[in-house]
N, C-alpha and C positions, 0 to 999 in steps of 0.2 A: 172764730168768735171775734168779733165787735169790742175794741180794747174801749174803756172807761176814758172818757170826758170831763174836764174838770177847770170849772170857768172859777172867777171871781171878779164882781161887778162890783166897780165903785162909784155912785155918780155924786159927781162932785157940786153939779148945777142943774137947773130947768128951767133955761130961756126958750123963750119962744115956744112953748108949749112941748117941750121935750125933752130929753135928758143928754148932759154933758158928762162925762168921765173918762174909767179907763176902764180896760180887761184884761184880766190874765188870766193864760191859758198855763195852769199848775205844771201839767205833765213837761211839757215843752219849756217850760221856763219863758213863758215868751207875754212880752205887755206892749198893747195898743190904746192909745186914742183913740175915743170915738162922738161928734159932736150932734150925734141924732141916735133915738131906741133902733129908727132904720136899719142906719150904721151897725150898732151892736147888732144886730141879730144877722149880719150881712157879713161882717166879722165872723162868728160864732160858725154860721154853716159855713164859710169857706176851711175855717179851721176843721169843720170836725169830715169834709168832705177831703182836705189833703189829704188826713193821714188814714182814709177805711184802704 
């Protein structure tokens, strides 16, 4: 079984037609910078692809 996921998005900005902030990943205790939605979601799957 597929352990639980657990983001938190903060954006702080939205230049240039995107979003600036951070993530935290709950489980892991762990917080990233990210300066594009790209980024964030690019983020997010490597995270949830480490630990299956």
């Amino acid at each position: 079984m597929k352990k639980e996921k657990t983001f938190i998005v903060q954006i702080k900005d939205t230049e240039s037609g995107t979003w600036q902030g951070t993530v935290q990943w709950v489980e892991k205790e762990k917080k990233e910078i990210f300066r594009s939605a790209l980024e964030l979601m690019k983020l997010m799957e490597s995270a949830v692809e480490s630990d299956d």
